[in-house]
N, CA, C and O of each residue as an XYZ file, in Angstrom:
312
protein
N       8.894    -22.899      3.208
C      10.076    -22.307      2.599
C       9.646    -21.385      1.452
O       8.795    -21.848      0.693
N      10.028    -20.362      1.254
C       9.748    -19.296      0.368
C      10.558    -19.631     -1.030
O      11.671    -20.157     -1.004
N       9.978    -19.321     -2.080
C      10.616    -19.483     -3.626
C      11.508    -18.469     -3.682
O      11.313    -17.272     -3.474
N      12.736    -19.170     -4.046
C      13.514    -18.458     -4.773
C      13.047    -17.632     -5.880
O      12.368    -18.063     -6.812
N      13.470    -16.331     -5.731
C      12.898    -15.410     -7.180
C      14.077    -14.829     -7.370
O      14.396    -13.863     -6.676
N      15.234    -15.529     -8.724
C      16.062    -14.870     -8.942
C      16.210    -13.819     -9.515
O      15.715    -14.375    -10.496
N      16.498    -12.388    -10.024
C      16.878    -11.223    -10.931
C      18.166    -11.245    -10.884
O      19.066    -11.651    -10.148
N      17.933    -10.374    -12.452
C      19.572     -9.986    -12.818
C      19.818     -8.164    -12.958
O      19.075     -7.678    -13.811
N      20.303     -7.626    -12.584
C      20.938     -6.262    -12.783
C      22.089     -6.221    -13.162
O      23.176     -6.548    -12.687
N      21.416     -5.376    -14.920
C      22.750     -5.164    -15.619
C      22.290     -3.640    -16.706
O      21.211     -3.300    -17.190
N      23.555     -3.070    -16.756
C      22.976     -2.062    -17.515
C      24.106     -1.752    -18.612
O      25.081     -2.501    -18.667
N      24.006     -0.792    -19.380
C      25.117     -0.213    -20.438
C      24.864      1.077    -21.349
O      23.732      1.543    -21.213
N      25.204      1.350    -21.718
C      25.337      2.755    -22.530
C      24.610      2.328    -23.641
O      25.125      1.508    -24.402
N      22.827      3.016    -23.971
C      22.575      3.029    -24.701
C      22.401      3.859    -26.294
O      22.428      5.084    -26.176
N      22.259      3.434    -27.486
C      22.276      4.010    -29.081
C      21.485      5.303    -28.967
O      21.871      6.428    -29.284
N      20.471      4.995    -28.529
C      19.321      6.393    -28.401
C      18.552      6.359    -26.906
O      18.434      5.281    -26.324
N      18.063      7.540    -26.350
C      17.654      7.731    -25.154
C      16.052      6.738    -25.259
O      15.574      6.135    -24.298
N      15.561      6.773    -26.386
C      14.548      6.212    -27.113
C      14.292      4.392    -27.221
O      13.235      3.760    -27.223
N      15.792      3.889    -27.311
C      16.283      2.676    -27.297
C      16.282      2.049    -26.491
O      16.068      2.608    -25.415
N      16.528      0.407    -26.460
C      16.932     -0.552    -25.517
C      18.199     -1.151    -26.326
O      18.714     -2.166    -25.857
N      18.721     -0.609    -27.475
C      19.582     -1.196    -28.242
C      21.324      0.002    -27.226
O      21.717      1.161    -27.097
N      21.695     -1.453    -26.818
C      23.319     -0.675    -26.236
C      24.095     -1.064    -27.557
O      23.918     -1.972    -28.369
N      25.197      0.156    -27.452
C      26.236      0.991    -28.087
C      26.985     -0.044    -28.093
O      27.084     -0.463    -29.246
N      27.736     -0.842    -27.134
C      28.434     -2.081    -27.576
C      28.254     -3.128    -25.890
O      28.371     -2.837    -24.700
N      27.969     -4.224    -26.547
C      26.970     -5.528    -25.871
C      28.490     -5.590    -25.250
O      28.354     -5.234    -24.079
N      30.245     -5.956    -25.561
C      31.004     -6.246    -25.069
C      31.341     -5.123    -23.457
O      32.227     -5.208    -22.606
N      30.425     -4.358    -23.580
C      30.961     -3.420    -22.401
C      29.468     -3.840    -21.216
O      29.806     -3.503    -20.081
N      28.658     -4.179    -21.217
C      27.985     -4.282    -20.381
C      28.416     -4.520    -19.114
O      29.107     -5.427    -18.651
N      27.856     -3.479    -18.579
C      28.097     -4.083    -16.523
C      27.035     -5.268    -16.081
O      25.805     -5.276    -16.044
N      27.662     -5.898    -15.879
C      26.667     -7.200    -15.255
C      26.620     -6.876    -13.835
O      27.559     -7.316    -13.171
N      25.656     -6.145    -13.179
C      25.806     -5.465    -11.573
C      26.349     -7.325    -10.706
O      27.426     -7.740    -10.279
N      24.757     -8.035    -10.817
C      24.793     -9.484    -10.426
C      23.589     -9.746    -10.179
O      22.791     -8.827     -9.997
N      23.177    -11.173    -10.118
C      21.830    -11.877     -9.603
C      21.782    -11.969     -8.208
O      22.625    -12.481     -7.472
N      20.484    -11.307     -7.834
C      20.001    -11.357     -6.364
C      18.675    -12.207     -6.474
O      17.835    -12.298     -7.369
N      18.840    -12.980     -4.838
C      17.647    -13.505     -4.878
C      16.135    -12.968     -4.582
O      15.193    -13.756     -4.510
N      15.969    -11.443     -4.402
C      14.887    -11.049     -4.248
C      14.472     -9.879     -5.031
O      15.495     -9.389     -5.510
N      13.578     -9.304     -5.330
C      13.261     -7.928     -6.159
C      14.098     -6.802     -5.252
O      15.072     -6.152     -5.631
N      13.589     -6.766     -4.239
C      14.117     -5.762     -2.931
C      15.644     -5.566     -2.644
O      16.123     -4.547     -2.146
N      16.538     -6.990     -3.129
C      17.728     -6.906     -3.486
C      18.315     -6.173     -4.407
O      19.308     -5.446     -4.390
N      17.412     -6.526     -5.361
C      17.886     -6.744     -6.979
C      17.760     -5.042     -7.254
O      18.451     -4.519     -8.128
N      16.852     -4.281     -6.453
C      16.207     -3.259     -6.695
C      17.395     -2.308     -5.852
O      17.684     -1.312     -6.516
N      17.951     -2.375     -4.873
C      18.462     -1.883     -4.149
C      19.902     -1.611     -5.441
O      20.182     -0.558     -6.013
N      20.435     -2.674     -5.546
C      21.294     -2.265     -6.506
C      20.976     -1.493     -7.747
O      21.474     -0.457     -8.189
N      19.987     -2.288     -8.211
C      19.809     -1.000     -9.268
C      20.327      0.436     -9.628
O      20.913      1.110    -10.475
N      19.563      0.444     -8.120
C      19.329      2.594     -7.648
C      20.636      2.405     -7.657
O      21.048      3.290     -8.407
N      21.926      1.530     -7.120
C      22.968      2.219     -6.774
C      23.844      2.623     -7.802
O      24.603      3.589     -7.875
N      23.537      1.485     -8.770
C      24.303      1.940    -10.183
C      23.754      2.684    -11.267
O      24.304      2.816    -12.360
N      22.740      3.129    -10.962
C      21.934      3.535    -11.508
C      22.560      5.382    -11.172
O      22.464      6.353    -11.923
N      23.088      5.307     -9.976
C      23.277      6.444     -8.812
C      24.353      6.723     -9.303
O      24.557      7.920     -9.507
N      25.424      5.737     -9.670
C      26.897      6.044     -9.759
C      26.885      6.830    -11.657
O      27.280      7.794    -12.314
N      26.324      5.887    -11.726
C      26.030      7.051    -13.605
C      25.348      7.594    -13.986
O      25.014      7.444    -15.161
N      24.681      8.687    -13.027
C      23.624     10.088    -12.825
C      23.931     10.854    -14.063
O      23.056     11.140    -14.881
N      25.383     11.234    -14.212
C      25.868     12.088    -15.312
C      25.971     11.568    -17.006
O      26.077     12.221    -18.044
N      25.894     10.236    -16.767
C      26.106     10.086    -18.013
C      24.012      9.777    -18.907
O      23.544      8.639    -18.873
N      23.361     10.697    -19.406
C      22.115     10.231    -19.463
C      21.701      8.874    -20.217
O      20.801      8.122    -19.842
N      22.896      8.612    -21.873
C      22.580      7.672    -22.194
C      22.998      5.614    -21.704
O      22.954      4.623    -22.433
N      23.317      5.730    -20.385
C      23.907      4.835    -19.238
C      22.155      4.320    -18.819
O      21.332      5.165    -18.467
N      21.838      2.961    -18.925
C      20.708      2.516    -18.175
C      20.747      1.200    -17.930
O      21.173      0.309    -18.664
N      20.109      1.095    -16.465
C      20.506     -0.308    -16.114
C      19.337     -0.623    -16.121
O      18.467      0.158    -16.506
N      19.061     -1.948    -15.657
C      17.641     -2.825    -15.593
C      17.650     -4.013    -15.086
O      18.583     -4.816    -15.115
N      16.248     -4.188    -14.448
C      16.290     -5.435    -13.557
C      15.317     -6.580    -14.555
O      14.221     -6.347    -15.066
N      15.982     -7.631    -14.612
C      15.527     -8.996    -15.360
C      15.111     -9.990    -14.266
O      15.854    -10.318    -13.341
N      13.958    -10.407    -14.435
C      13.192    -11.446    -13.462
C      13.623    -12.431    -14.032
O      13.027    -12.718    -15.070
N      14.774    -13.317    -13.625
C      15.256    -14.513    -14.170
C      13.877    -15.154    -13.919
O      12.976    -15.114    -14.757
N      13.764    -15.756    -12.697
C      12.600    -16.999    -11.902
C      11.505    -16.817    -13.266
O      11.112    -17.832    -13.840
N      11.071    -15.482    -13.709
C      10.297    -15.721    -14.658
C      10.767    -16.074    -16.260
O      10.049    -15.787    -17.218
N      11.486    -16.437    -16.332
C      12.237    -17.204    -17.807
C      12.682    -18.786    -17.298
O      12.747    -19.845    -17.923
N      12.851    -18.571    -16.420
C      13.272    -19.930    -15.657
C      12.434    -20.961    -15.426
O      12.613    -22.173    -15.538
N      11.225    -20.146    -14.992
C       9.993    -21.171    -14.755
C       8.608    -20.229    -15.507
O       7.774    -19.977    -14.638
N       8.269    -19.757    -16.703
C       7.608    -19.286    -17.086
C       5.755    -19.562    -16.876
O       4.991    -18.617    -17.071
N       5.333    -20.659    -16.555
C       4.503    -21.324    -16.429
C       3.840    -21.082    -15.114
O       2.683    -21.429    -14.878
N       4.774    -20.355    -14.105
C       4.264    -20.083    -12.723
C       4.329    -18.664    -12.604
O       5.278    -18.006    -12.177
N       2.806    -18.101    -13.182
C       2.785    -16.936    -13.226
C       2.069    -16.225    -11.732
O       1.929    -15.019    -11.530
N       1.656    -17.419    -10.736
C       1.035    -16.694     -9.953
C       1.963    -15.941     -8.618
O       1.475    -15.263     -7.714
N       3.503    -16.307     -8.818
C       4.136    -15.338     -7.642
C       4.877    -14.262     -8.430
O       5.652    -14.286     -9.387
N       4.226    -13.099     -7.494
C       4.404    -11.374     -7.572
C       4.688    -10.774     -6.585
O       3.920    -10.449     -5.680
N       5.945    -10.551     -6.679
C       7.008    -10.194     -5.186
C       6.891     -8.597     -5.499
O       7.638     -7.977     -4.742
N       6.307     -7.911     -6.224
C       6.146     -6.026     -6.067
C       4.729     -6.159     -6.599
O       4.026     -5.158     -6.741
């Protein structure tokens, strides 16, 4: 049986293009948790796709499985 490797995709309008600090934490899009990178990644691009125009808009993928189980560094799904 293969490990679950959860991620999260979520993004928001960030302070500076320079930054990881968002403009306001209450507006964040939480895309959702997928169980694979290849999932998780797929969405990304898509919301990533839908707010082309806006430049300071950035989403990002969070390797839950690795906060979750920090100690098991040897699975690397990319």
């Amino acid at each position: 049986m293969t490990k679950q490797l959860l991620h999260l995709v979520f993004g928001g309008e960030l302070t500076h293009l320079e930054s990881h600090d968002f403009k306001d934490t209450d507006k964040l899009d939480i895309v959702g948790i997928f169980p694979s990178y290849a999932d998780a990644h797929r969405a990304w691009k898509a919301a990533a796709q839908r707010t082309v125009d806006n430049a300071h808009m950035r989403y990002f993928i969070v390797h839950l499985h690795r906060l979750m189980d920090p100690e098991d560094e040897g699975e690397h799904e990319h």
